[in-house]
N, C-alpha and C positions, 0 to 999 in steps of 0.2 A: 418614395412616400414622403409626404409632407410632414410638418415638427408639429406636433400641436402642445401647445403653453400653457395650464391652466392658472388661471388668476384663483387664486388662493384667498377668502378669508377667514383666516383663522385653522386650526391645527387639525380639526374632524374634515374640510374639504383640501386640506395638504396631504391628508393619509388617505380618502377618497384618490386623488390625482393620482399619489404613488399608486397603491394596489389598482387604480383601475386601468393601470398603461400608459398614460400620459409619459410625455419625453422630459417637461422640464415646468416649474410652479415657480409662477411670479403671486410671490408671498404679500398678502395687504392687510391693514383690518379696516374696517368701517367702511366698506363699498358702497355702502350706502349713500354715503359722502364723496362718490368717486374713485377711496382707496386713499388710504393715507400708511404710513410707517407702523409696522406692530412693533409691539412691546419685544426691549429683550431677549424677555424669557419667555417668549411664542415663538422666537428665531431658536433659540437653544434648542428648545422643546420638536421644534419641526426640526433641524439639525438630526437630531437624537432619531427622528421616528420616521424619516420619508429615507427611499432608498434611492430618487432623484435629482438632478442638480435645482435648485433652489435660488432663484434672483429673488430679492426684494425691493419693495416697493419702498423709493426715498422721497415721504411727500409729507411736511412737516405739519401742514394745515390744508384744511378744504381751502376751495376758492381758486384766486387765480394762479399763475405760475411768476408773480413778480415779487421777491423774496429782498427782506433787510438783510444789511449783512447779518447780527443775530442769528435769521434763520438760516441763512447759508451755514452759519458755526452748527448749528443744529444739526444738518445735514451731514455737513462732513463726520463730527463726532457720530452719529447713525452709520455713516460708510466703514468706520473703523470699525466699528461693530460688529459687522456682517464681514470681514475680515478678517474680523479673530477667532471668530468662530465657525471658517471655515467655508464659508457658502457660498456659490457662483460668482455671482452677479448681484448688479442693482441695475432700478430701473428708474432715471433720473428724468428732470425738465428745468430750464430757465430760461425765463423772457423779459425781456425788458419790457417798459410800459409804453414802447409803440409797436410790440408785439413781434421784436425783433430775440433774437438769441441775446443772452447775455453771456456773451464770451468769456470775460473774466470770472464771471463765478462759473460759468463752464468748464473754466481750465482748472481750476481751485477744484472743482469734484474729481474733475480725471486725473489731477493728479495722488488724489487720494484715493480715488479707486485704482491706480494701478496694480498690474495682478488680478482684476475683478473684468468680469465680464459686465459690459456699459450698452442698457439700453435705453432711446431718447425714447419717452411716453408720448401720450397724446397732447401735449403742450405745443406739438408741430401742428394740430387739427386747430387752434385758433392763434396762429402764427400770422405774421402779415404776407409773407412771400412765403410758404412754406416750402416750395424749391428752393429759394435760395440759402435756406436753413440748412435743406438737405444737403447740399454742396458744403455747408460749413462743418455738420457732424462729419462730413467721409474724411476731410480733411485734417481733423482734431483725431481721427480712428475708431470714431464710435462704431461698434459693432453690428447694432442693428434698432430699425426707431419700428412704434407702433404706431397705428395709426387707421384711421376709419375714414382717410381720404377726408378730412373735413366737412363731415357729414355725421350727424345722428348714429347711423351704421354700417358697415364696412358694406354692405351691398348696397345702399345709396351711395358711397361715396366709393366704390368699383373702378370709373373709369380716373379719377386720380389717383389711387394705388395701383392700377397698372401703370401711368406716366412713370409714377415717381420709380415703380421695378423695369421698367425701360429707361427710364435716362441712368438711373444710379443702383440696379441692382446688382451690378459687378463689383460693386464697390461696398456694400453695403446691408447688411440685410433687411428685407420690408416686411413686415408681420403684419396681418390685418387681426382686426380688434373692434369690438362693437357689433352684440347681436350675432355673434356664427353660431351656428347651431350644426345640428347633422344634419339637416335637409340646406343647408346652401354653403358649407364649409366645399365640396368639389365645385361648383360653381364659380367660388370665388378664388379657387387654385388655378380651376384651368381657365377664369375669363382674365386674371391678373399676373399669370406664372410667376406667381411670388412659391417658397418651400417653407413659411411657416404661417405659422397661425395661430389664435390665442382667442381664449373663451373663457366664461364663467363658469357655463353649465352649472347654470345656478337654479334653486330652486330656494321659495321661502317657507322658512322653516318657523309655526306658532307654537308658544307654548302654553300649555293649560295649566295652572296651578290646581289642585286637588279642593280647595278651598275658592271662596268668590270676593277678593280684594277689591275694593272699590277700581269701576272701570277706569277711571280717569289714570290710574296710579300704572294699569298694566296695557294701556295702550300701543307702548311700545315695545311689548315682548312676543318680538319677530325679529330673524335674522337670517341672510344668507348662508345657503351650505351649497357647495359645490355636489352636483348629484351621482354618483358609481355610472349609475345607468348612463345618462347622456353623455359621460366621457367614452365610455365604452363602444357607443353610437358613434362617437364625433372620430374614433380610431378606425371605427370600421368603416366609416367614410370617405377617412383619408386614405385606409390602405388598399383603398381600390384606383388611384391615380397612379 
């Protein structure tokens, strides 16, 4: 059976993933924005309450993956973090600004995450050779990269995550990401023979206030929840492969 990952925002879709069977929650807040680093005390809190291993999401700022040193220091202080407190993994990226790895602050994270389980995000999906990327995590020992084949979503970008689980899945792990759902999560196991996978199973969630605040002020109160039911789906999916 395949691993399935659930992208976590916030602590009501981390305790969804646990109770609903999921293997493992890559923790974020602001998805909205891609997934950026939560708070602290959302890591403590989900620590305390999910009964899963738990990676989090090290991403200082929306935008692109080319970071000052500053935010690298950001970074690393967030890794220690999530180290002290017990928790899997992280799920890291850096690129320099011709779209290449930035190795030096790559080796700066893993060696602060040492102990922690290391995975490269989709910073490899607008990479300039994104193989020869993957050639550089095996060999620094990154664990496993995510990735939607540099494409919108992992079933348009299918036949470059099966490349990438053919030249370097023995080496490596390749999680597809972007868009799985239950109706094409065995699709994209058995057309890519990758063994993990990672979803939102997101649903948006509005809320009404009891009273009527002027519209302009509550426009944006909506926000992702990870949904019981579609993880449940996205399980029984998988544990028919």
């Amino acid at each position: 059976m395949a691993l399935l990952e659930i992208c976590a925002d916030g602590l009501e879709s981390a305790i969804a993933a646990s109770v609903g069977g999921a293997h493992r929650i890559e923790l974020c807040a602001n998805l909205e924005a891609g997934g950026l680093t939560p708070s602290t005390g959302m890591l403590k809190v989900v620590s305390e309450r999910v009964a899963i291993p738990v990676n989090v999401l090290i991403r200082p700022r929306r935008g692109d993956y080319v970071y000052t040193a500053a935010y690298v220091d950001v970074m690393l202080n967030d890794i220690i973090n999530v180290k002290e407190l017990g928790l899997n993994g992280v799920v890291v990226g850096v690129l320099d600004k011709n779209g290449r790895l930035e190795r030096s602050q790559m080796n700066e994270i893993l060696d602060a995450a040492k102990g922690l389980s290391v995975t490269f995000h989709r910073a490899i999906d607008v990479a300039a050779d994104p193989m020869a990327l993957l050639g550089q995590l095996v060999e620094m020992g990154v664990d496993r990269v995510l990735s939607s084949g540099g494409k919108p979503t992992a079933m348009e970008g299918l036949k470059q995550i099966a490349l990438f689980q053919k030249e370097f899945g023995q080496h490596i792990r390749i999680m597809a990401g972007s868009g799985v759902n239950a109706q094409n999560a065995a699709t994209l196991i058995h057309e890519t023979g990758i063994s993990e996978i990672h979803s939102s199973a997101k649903n948006i969630v509005h809320f009404s206030y009891s009273h009527q605040p002027c519209p302009e002020l509550v426009a944006d109160d909506w926000y992702f929840e990870s949904d019981y039911h579609e993880i449940k789906a996205l399980l029984k999916a998988v544990e028919k492969i």
